[in-house]
C-alpha positions, 0 to 999 in steps of 0.5 A: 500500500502506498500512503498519501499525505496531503497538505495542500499547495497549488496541487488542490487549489481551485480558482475563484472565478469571482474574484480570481483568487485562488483557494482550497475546497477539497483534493483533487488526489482521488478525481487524479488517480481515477482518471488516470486509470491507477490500479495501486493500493493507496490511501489518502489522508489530508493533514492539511490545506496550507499554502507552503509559504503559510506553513510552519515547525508545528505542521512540519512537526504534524507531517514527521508524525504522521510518517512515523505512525504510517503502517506503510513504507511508502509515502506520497505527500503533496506539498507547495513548491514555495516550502518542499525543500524545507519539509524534506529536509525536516522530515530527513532530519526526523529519524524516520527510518525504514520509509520512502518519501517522496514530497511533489506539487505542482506549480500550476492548480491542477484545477487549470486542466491540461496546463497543470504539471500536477497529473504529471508530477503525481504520476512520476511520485507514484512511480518513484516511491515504489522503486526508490530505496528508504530515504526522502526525496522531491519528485518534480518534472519527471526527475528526482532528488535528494532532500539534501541536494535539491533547490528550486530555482526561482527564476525558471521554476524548475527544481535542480540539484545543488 
């Protein structure tokens, strides 16, 4: 079984046609999985709908529990981009032993339909938390990373290695 962990970010945003805000109302995770047709056992729990840029030591310190707890060894969390970098290198430094983790987003709201990178970047974190050894990584744009070695860069919005 792979565990899903979601704690928002641009992944679950929707959009406020109103006002052109952005917001959150509920996940898109299990509409994703469906529509691309995926056969996995998996199992979602929402810790949290917060903004990365929002987040702090508290909700970081609530995602390592819930690693912790997981009956599962593989862990999909989703995460603003803004902060993932942060979250990862909490949760290495967590002494979580034995788990695969893997933290992905999406700079696009999945809820913007086929320019969104979310279907893309869920796909690529489902693929690499079953074969990725135990440790904790950010799967973006079809590669992946080490906690220790991976920056965003904010010019091109892309992560790469450091």
């Amino acid at each position: 079984m792979i565990q899903i962990f979601i704690t928002g970010g641009t992944f679950d945003k929707d959009y406020n046609y109103i006002t052109g805000e952005l917001f959150f109302k509920d996940t898109h995770l299990p509409k994703m999985l469906d529509r691309g047709r995926c056969t996995l056992d998996i199992d979602f729990k929402t810790l949290m709908m917060t903004d990365s840029l929002e987040m702090t030591e508290e909700d970081r310190a609530i995602i390592a529990h819930n690693c912790r707890r997981s009956k599962t060894e593989k862990i999909i969390i989703t995460h603003g981009t803004d902060r993932m970098v942060e979250t990862a290198q909490f949760l290495a430094q967590s002494n979580i032993e034995g788990k695969t983790i893997v933290l992905t987003g999406a700079m696009i709201p999945y809820a913007f339909g086929t320019s969104s990178d979310g279907f893309f970047n869920l796909g690529s974190a489902l693929a690499f938390v079953q074969s990725l050894p135990p440790g904790v990584y950010i799967t973006m744009n079809g590669r992946y990373f080490t906690s220790e070695k991976v920056q965003k860069n904010k010019k091109t919005g892309f992560f790469e290695e450091i």
